[in-house]
C-alpha positions in Angstrom: -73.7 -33.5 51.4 -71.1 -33.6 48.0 -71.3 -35.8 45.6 -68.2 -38.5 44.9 -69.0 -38.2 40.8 -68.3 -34.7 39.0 -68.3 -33.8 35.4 -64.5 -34.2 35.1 -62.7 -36.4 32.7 -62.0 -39.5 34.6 -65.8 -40.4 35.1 -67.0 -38.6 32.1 -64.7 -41.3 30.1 -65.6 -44.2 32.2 -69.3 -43.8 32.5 -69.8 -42.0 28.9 -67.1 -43.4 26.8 -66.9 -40.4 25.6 -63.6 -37.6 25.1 -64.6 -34.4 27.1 -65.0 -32.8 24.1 -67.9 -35.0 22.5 -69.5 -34.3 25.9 -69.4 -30.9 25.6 -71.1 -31.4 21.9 -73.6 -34.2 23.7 -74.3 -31.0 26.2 -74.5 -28.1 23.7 -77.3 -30.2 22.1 -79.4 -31.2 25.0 -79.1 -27.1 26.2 -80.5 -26.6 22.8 -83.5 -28.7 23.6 -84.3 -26.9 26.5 -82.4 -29.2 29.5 -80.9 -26.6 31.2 -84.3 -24.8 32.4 -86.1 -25.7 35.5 -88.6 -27.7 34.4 -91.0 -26.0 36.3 -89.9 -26.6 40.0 -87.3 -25.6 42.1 -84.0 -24.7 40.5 -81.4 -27.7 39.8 -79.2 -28.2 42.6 -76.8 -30.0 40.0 -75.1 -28.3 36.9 -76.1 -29.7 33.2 -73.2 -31.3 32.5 -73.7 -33.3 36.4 -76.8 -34.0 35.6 -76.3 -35.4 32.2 -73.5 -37.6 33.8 -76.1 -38.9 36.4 -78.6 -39.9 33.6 -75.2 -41.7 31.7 -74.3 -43.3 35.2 -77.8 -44.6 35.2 -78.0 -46.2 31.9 -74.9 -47.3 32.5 -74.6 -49.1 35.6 -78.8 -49.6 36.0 -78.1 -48.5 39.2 -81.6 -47.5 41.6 -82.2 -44.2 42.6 -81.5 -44.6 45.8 -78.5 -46.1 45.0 -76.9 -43.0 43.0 -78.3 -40.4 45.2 -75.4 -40.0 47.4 -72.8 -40.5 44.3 -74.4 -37.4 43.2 -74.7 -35.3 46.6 -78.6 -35.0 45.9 -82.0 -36.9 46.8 -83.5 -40.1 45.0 -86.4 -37.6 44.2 -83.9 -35.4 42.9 -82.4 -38.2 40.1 -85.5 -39.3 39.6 -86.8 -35.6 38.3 -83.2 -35.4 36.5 -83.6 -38.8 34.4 -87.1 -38.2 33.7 -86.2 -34.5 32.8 -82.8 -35.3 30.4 -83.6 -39.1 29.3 -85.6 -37.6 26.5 -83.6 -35.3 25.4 -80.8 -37.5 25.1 -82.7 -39.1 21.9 -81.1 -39.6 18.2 -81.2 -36.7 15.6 -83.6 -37.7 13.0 -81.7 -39.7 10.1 -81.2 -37.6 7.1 -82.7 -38.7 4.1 -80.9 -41.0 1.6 -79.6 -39.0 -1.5 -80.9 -40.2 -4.3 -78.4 -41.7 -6.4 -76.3 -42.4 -3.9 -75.3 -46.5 -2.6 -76.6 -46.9 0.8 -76.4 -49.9 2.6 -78.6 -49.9 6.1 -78.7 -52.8 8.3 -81.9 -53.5 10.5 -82.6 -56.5 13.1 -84.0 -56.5 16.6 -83.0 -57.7 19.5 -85.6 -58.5 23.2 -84.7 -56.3 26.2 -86.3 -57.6 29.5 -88.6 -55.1 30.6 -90.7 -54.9 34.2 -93.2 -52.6 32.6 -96.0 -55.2 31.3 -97.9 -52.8 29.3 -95.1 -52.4 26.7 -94.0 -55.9 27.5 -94.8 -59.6 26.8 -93.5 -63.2 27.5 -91.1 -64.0 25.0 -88.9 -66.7 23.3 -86.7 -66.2 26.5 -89.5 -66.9 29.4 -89.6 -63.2 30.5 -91.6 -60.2 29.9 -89.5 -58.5 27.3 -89.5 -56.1 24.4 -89.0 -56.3 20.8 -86.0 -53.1 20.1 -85.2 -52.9 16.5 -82.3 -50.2 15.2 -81.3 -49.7 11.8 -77.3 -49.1 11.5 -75.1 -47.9 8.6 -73.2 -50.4 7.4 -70.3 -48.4 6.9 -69.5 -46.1 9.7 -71.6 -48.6 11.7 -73.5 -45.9 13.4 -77.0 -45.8 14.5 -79.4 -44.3 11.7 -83.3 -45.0 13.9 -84.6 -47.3 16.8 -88.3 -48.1 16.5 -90.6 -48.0 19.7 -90.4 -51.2 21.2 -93.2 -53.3 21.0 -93.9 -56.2 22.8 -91.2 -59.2 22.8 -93.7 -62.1 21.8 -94.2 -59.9 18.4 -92.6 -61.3 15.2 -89.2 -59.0 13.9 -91.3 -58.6 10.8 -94.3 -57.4 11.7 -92.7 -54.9 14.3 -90.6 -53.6 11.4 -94.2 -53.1 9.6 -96.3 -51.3 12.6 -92.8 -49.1 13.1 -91.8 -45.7 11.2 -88.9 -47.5 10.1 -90.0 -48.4 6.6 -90.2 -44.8 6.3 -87.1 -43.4 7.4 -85.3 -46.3 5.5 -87.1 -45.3 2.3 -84.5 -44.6 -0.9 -81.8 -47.3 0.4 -80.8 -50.5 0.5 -81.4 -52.4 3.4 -80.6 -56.0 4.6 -81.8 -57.7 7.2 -81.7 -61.6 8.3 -84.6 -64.5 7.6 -87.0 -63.2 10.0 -87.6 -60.1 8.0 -89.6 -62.4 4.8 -92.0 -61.1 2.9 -91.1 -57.2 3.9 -89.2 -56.3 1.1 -85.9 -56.5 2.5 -82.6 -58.2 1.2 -82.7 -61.5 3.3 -80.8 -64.6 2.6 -81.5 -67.1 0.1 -83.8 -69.6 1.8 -83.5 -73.9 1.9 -85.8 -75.6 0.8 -86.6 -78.9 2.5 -84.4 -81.7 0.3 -83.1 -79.2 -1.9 -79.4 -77.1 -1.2 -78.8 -74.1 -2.4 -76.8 -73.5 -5.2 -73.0 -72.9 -4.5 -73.6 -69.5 -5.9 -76.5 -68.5 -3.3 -74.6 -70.4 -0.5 -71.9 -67.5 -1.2 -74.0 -65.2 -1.5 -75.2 -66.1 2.2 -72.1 -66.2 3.8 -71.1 -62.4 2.6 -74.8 -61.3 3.8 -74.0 -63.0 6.6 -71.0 -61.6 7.1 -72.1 -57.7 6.7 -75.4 -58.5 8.7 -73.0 -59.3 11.9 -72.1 -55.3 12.0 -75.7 -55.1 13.5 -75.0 -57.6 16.0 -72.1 -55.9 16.8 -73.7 -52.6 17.2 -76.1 -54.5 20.0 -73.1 -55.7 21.7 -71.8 -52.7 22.3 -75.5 -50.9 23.2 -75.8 -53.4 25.9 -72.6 -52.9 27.6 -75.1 -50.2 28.8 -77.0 -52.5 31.7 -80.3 -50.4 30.7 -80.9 -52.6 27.9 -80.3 -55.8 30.0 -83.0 -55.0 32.8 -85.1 -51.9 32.6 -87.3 -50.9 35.3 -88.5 -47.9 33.2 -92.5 -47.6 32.9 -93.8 -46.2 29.6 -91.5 -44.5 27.4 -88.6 -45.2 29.5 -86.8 -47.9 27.1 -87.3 -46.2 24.2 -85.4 -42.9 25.6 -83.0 -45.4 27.1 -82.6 -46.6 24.0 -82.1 -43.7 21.8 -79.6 -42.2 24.5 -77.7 -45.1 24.2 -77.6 -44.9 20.6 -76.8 -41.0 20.7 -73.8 -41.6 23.2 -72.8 -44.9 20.9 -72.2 -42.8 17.6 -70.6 -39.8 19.8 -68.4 -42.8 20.8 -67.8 -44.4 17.5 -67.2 -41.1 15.3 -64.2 -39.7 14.3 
C-alpha cells in the first residue's frame, strides 16, 4: 500500500517548518549518526529522509501509531521501530563553550509537560502526572543552547536546575532566570518584602528582566506548537528525545 505523505516540500514545510534545504542539513546530520543503517533487522522499507518526516509528523501531530501507519504506506510496528530508531538522533548538538571574555546572556526556566509514563512523572501544580522540562535559550538569536532530563513535575525549578548538567554547560555566562530559581546563583528579580516596596530603581530593573526573561516563554510557545510536549505517551527516554528533536528542528527553524 503507498503512503499519502512523501519527503517533498509541501509536507516537509508544513510538518517540519522547515525549507527543503535545512532538511537536507537536519538529514546529513542524522546519516552522520548512523540513521540510515538497519538497525539490526530487516532493511527500511522507507527512505531516510521519509522516515525522518514520519518521526516530525509524530511530534507534530501526537498522532498514534496506528494512526500514521497508512499516511506512511507501512505497519504500526514499522513507525514504531522508525521513532524509536531516529528520535534520538534527532537530539541537540552539544552547546559550545562560552568564550571567555565574551557577554553572554542565557535564559533558563522550565515549563511541566503531561506525561503517561509515571516513573519519570509526578502529580503536579496542574493535577496531572507531569514533568519538570527546563531549556536554556540564547537571549539573542533566541535559539536553544541545552534541555535538561526531565524530572518529575512535583520537583521545585531550582532544585531540577541543581540535579541537572545545566549548571555545567552554562558555566562562563550570564544567565537569568525568574524567582523560582533563588538561592542558585542566578540573576533573579529583586524580591518584596512583606510592607516594604522596592525601590523605583529595582522596580525598573524588574520590568527589563522581565522583559528579556519573556524570550524564554516564547521559545516554549513555539516548542509546544509541537503536540508532543502537550501529551506524551513516550515511556523512558521518550520526552527527553522529543524534546531535544524539537529543539533541533526549532533552531533549524529560527536560523538564518
Amino acid at each position: 500500500m503507498g503512503g499519502v505523505l512523501r519527503a517533498e516540500p509541501v509536507w516537509v514545510e508544513t510538518f517540519t517548518w522547515l525549507p527543503m534545504g535545512r532538511f537536507e542539513k537536519l538529514l546529513r546530520a542524522v546519516r552522520e549518526r548512523g540513521g540510515n543503517g538497519p538497525g539490526g533487522g530487516r532493511p527500511w522499507c522507507l527512505a531516510l529522509a521519509e522516515r525522518v518526516l514520519l518521526v516530525s509528523v509524530y511530534y507534530r501531530t501526537n498522532l498514534t501509531m496506528r494512526q500514521l501507519a497508512p499516511l506512511f504506506g507501512c505497519s504500526p510496528a514499522t513507525v514504531c521501530r522508525v521513532i524509536q530508531r531516529l528520535g534520538p538522533l534527532l537530539a541537540l548538538e552539544p552547546a559550545p563553550r562560552p568564550v571567555p571574555g565574551t557577554d553572554r546572556l542565557w535564559i533558563v526556566d522550565g515549563t511541566v509537560v503531561p506525561v503517561r509514563d509515571r516513573q519519570v512523572a509526578d502529580s503536579s501544580r496542574n493535577y496531572r502526572f507531569s514533568a519538570n522540562v527546563q531549556v536554556i535559550i540564547d537571549a539573542d538569536p533566541r535559539l536553544v543552547v541545552a534541555s535538561a532530563r526531565p524530572a518529575p513535575g512535583i520537583k521545585a525549578d531550582a532544585h531540577v536546575w541543581r540535579e541537572s548538567v545545566l549548571p555545567d554547560v552554562a558555566a562562563g555566562a550570564t544567565v537569568i532566570a525568574d524567582g523560582a530559581y533563588l538561592g542558585t546563583g542566578l540573576i533573579v528579580p529583586h524580591r518584596r518584602r512583606a510592607g516594604r516596596p522596592l525601590l523605583r530603581g529595582k522596580e525598573e530593573d524588574n520590568a527589563e528582566h522581565q522583559r528579556v526573561r519573556a524570550r524564554v516563554e516564547h521559545t516554549f510557545a513555539r516548542m509546544k506548537n509541537w503536540k508532543i510536549l502537550r501529551d506524551c505517551r513516550q515511556r523512558g527516554g521518550g520526552l527527553h528525545h522529543a524534546v531535544q528533536a524539537v529543539a533541533t528542528m526549532h533552531n533549524l527553524a529560527m536560523a538564518g
